[in-house]
C-alpha positions as CSV (number, residue, x, y, z in Angstrom):
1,X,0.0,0.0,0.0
2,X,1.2,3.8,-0.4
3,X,2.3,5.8,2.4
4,X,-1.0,8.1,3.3
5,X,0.9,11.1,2.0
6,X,1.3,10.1,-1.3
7,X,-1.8,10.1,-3.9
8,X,-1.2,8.0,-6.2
9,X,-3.4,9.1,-8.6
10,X,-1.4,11.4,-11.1
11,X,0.8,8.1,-11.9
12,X,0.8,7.0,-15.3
13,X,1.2,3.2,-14.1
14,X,2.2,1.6,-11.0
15,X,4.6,-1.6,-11.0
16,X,4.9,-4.3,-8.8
17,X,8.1,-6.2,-8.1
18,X,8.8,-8.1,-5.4
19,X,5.8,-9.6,-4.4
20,X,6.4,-13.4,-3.9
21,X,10.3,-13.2,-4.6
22,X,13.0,-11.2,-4.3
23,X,13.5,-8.2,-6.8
24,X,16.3,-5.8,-7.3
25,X,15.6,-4.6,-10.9
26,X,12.1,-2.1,-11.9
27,X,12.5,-4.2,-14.8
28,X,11.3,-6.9,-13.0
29,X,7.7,-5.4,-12.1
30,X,5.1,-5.6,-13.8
31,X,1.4,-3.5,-14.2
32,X,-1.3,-4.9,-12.3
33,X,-2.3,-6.7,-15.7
34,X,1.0,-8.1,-16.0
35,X,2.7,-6.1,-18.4
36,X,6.7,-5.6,-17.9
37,X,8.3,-2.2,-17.3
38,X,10.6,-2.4,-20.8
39,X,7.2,-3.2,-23.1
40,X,5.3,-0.5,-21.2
41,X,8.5,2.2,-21.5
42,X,8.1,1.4,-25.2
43,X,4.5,1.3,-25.7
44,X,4.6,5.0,-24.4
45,X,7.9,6.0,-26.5
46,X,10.0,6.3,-23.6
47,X,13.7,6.1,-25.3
48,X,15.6,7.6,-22.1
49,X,15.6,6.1,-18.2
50,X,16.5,8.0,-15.4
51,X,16.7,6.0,-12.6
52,X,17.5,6.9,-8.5
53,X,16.9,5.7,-5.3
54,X,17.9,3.0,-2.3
55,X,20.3,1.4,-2.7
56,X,22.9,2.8,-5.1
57,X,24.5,-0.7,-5.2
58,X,21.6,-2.9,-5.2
59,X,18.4,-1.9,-6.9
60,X,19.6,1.0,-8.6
61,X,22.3,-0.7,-9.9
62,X,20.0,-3.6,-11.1
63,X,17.7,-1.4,-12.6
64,X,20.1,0.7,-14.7
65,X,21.8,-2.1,-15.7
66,X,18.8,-3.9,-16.8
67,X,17.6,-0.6,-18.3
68,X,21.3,-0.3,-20.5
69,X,21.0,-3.8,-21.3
70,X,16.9,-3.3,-22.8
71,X,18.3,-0.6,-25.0
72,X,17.3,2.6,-23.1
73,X,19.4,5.5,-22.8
74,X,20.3,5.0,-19.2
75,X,21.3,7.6,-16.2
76,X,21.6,7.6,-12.5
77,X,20.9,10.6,-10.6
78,X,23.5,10.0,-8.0
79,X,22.4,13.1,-5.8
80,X,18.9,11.3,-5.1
81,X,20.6,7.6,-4.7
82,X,22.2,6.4,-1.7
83,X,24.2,3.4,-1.2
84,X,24.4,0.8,1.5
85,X,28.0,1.1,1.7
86,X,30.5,3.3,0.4
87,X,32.8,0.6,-1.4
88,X,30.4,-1.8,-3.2
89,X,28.5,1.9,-4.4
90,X,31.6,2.9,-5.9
91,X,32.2,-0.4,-7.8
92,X,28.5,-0.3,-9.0
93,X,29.3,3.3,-10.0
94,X,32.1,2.1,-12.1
95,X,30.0,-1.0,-13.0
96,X,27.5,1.0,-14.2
97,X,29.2,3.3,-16.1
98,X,31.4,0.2,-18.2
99,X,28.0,-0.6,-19.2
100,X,26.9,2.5,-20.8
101,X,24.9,4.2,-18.1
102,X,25.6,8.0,-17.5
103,X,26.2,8.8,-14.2
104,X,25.2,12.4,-13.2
């Protein structure tokens, strides 16, 4: 369920990873009807992914990886991630990056 304070209701879609296994990556959730994250990106002409959020080396790192690796033009906002530790964030920082993702 969301938090009280926020309505989602101006979302476009809502995805759902997670729910009965574990899940790093946005690309593994899916709509409510089952759709994944990559074929719903495309189906609204997204070309460009800019992904933050907890944990810099964990899920953001899955999901910009995954992201590089379904063809979108991928970047991590590093001001609005932060990492569980400072050592395995800087080696998914440079993992990242030697994948193709732009790291801003």
């Amino acid at each position: 369920a969301f938090h009280p304070n926020l309505d989602p209701q101006p979302f476009d879609e809502v995805f759902y990873k997670g729910e009965h296994a574990a899940a790093f990556s946005g690309f593994e959730g899916r709509t409510s009807d089952g759709t994944p994250l990559a074929e719903w990106l495309r189906a609204q002409g997204v070309a460009e992914v800019d992904v933050c959020g907890i944990a810099t080396d964990h899920c953001v790192r899955a999901t910009a990886l995954d992201s590089a690796a379904e063809g979108f033009t991928t970047r991590v906002l590093t001001a609005m991630c932060a990492g569980v530790a400072e050592d395995t964030t800087a080696t998914a920082i440079t993992e990242m990056a030697g994948a193709g993702v732009e790291i801003a």
